[in-house]
C-alpha positions as CSV (number, residue, x, y, z in Angstrom):
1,X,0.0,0.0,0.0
2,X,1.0,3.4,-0.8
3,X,0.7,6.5,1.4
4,X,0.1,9.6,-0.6
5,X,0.4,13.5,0.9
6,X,-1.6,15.2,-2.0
7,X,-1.0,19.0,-0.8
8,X,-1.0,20.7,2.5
9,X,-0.7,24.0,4.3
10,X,1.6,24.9,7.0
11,X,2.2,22.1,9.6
12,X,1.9,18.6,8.5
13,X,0.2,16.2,10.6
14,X,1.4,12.5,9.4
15,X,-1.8,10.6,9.7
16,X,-3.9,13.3,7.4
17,X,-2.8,11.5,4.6
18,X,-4.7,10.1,1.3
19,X,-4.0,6.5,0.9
20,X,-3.7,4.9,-2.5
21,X,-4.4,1.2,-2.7
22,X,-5.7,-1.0,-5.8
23,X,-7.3,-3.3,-3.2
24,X,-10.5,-2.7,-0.6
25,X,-8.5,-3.6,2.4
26,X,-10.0,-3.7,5.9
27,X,-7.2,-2.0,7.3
28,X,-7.6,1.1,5.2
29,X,-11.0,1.3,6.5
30,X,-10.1,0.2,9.8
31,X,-7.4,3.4,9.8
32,X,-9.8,5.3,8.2
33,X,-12.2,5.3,11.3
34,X,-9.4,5.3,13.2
35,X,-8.2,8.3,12.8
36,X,-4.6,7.3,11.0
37,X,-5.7,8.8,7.5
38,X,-8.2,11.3,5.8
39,X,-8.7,9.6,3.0
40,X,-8.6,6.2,0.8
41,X,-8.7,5.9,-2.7
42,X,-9.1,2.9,-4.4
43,X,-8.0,2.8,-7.9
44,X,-9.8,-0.1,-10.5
45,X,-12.7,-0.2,-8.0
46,X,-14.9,-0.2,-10.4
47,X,-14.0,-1.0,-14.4
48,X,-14.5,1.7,-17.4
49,X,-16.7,-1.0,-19.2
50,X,-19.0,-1.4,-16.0
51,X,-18.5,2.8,-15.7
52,X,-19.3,3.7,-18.8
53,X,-22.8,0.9,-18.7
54,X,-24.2,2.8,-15.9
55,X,-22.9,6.1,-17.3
56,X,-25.2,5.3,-20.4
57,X,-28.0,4.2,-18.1
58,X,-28.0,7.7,-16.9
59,X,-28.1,9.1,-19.4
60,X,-31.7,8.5,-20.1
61,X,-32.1,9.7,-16.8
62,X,-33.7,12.7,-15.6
63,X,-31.7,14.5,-12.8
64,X,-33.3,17.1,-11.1
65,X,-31.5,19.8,-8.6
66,X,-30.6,19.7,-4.8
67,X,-32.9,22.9,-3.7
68,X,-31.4,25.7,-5.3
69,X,-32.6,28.0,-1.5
70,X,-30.3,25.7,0.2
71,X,-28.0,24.4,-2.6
72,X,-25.9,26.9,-4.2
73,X,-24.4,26.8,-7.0
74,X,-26.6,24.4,-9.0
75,X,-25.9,20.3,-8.0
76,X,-28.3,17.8,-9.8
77,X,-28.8,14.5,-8.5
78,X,-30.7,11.1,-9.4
79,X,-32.1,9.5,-6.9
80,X,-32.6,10.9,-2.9
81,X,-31.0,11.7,0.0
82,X,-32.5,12.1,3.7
83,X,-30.9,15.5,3.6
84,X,-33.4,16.8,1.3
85,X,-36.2,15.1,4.0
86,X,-34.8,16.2,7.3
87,X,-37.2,18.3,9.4
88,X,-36.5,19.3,13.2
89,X,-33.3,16.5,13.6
90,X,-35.7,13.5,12.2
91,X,-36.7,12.1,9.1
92,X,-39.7,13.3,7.3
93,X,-42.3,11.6,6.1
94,X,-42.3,12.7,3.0
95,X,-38.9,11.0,3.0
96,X,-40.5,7.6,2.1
97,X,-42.5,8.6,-0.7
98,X,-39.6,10.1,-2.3
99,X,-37.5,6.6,-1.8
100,X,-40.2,4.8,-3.2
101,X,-39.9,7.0,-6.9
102,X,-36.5,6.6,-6.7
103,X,-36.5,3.3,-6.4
104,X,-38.7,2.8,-9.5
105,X,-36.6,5.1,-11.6
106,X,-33.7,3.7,-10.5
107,X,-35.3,0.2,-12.0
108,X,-36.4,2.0,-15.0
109,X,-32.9,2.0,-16.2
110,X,-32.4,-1.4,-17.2
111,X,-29.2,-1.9,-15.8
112,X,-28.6,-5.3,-15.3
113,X,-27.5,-5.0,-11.7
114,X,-28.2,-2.6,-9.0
115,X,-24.4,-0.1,-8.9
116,X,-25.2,0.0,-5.6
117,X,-24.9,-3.4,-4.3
118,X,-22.2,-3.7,-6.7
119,X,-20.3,-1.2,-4.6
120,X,-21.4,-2.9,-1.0
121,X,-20.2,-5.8,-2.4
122,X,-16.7,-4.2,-3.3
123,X,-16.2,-2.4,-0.4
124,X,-17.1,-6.0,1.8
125,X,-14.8,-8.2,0.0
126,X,-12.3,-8.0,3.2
127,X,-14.3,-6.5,5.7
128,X,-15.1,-9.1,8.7
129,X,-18.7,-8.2,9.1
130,X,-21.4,-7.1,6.3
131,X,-22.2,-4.3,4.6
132,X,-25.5,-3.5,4.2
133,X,-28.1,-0.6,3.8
134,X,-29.1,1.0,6.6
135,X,-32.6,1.0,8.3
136,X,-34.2,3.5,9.8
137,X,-37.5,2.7,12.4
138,X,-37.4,-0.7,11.0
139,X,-37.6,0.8,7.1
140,X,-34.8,0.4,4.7
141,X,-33.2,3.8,3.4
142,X,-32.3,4.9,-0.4
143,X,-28.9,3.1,-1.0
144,X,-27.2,6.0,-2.7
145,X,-27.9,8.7,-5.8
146,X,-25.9,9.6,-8.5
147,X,-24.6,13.6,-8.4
148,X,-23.8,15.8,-10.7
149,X,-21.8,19.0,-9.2
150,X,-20.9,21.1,-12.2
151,X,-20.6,23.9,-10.7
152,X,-18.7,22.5,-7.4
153,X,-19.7,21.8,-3.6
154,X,-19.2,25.0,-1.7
155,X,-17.1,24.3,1.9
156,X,-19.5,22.3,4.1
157,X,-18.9,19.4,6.8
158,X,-21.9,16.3,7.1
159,X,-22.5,14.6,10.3
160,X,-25.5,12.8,10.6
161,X,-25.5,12.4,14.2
162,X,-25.6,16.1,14.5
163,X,-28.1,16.3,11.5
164,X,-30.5,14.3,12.8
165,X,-30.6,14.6,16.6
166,X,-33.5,12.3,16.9
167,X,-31.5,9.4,15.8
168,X,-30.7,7.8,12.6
169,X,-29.5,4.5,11.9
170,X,-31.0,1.2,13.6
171,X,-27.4,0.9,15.2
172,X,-24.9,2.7,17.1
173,X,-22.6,4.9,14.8
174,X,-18.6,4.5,15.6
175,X,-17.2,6.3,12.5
176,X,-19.0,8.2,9.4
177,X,-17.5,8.1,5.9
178,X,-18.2,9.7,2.9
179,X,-18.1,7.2,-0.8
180,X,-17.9,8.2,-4.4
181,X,-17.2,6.3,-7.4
182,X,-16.5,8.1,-10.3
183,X,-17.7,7.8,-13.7
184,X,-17.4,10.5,-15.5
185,X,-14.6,13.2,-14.7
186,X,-13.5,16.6,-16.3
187,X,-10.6,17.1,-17.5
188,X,-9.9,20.1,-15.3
189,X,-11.7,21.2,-12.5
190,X,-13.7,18.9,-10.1
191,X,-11.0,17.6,-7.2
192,X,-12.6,16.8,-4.2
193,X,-10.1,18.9,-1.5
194,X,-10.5,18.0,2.6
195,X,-9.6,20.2,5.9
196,X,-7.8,18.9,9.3
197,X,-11.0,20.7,10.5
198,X,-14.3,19.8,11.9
199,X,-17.0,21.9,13.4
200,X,-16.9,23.9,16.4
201,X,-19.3,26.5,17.6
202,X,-17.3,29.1,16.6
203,X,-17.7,28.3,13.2
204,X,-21.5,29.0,12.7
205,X,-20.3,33.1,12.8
206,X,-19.1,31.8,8.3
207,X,-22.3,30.0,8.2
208,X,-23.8,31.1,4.9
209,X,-27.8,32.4,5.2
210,X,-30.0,29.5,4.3
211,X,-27.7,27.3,3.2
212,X,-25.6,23.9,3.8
213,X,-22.5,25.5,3.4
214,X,-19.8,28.2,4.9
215,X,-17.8,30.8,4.0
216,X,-14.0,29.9,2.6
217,X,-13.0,31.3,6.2
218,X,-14.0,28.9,8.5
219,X,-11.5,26.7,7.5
220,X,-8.5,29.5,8.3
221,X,-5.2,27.9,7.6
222,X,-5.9,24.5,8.2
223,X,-4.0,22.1,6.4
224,X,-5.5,20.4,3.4
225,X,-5.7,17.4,0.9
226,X,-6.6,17.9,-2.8
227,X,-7.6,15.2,-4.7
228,X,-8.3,15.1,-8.4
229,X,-11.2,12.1,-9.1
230,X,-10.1,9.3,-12.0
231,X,-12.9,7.3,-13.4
232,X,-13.6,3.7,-11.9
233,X,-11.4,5.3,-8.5
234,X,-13.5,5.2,-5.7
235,X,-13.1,7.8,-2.5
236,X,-13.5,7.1,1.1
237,X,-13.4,10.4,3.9
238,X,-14.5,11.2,6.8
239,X,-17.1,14.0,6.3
240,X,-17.0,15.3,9.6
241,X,-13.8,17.4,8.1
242,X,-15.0,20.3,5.8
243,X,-14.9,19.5,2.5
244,X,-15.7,21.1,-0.9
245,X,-15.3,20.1,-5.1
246,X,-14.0,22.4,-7.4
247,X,-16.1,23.6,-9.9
248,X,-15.8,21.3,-13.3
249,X,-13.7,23.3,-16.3
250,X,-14.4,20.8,-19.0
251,X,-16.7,18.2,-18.8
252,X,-19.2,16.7,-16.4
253,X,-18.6,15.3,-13.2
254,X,-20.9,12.8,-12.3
255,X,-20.4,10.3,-9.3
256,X,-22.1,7.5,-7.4
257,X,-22.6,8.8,-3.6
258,X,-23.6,7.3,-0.4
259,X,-22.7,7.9,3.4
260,X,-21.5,4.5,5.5
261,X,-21.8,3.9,9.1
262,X,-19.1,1.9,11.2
263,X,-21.6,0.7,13.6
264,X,-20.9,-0.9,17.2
265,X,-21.1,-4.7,16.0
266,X,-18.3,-4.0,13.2
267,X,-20.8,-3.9,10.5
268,X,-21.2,-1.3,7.8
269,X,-24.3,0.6,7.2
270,X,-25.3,2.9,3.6
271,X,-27.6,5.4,2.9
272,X,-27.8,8.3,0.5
């Protein structure tokens, strides 16, 4: 395994790191949640033939925007996420309407398999316990959606368990990472870049009016990793450290997403 400092910014703390592997090792994830790297990328994770059949599927898809009151500038997305369902720390019940549609369109594509589970099943190949979706009050969440972020993630941090203070998951929550899986990828533009920062109270004073995100300045000088996405390369981070994408120059930037629990029995949990 290789260990990879992308970039940084004054004084360099050796476990925020990006590791590279060509393998879905438990000890990446187990350092991962550990706190003995930022990152882990995982080159071949999934192959261009497989990338470019769901890529097609999507095509045909219709991909709608994150809500452009709270999402600025302009991310589409296929599929849903219990952020766009969250109301007063819980989920809404609108929620489960929502997942049912996605489901459906997801099924309307007439892939051959579901990218999702493909993806579970990756990331489970050396991981002693299973990997499953998440449930919620006995009901199974969305596995994932695809997004589009053209125009870039602004600097935000995600957290469910300060999200959604009524409780989430049907488990106890250890460690929260962030996935993608890249399919198509500019040129220019798009890297994913990550902070040796979380949140602190302070912060909310950069909080930007009615929206996810922050100003630039809430991440000060901390030191950073910038990672430009290859197709088929997967991305595992913990999301609890601000985080933002670059705006694409060239192309489009579209990406499989899901979050994943580390739960207290050792098994892993998705949503989207």
């Amino acid at each position: 395994m290789q260990v990879i400092l992308v970039s940084r910014s004054g004084l360099h703390d050796p476990f925020f790191v990006a590791v590279s592997t060509s393998q879905v090792l438990r000890q990446s994830i187990a350092d991962l949640a550990a706190g003995r790297c930022a990152a882990v990328r995982i080159s071949g994770f999934m192959s261009a033939k497989i990338c470019r059949q769901v890529l097609a599927a999507l095509e045909t898809a219709s991909f709608e925007s994150y809500g452009e009151e709270r999402v600025q500038p302009q991310v589409l997305r296929f599929g849903v996420g219990v952020s766009d369902h969250r109301v007063d720390g819980a989920i809404a019940d609108t929620y489960w309407e929502a997942a049912a549609a996605s489901r459906q369109a997801w099924e309307a594509l007439g892939l051959p398999f579901d990218p999702f589970a493909y993806c579970r099943d990756r990331l489970g190949e050396d991981w002693p316990g299973s990997v499953d979706v998440g449930t919620y009050r006995g009901r199974e969440l969305e596995p994932g959606v695809a997004r589009e972020p053209n125009g870039g993630f602004i600097v935000h941090y995600d957290d469910a368990q300060r999200e959604f203070t009524d409780g989430f998951l049907d488990a106890g929550q250890i460690a929260q990472f962030a996935f993608n899986l890249y399919l198509s990828v500019p040129a220019k533009g798009g890297e994913t870049v990550i902070w040796r920062h979380r949140w602190a109270p302070a912060d909310e004073a950069f909080r930007l009016p009615g929206s996810y995100g922050f100003a630039d300045g809430v991440v000060g000088t901390a030191e950073s990793l910038e990672m430009r996405p290859k197709i088929g390369e997967a991305l595992l981070f913990d999301p609890r450290n601000y985080h933002a994408v670059r705006p694409s120059l060239d192309a489009r930037r579209i990406a499989l997403g899901f979050s994943v629990a580390l739960t207290d029995t050792g098994d892993l949990l998705t949503w989207g």
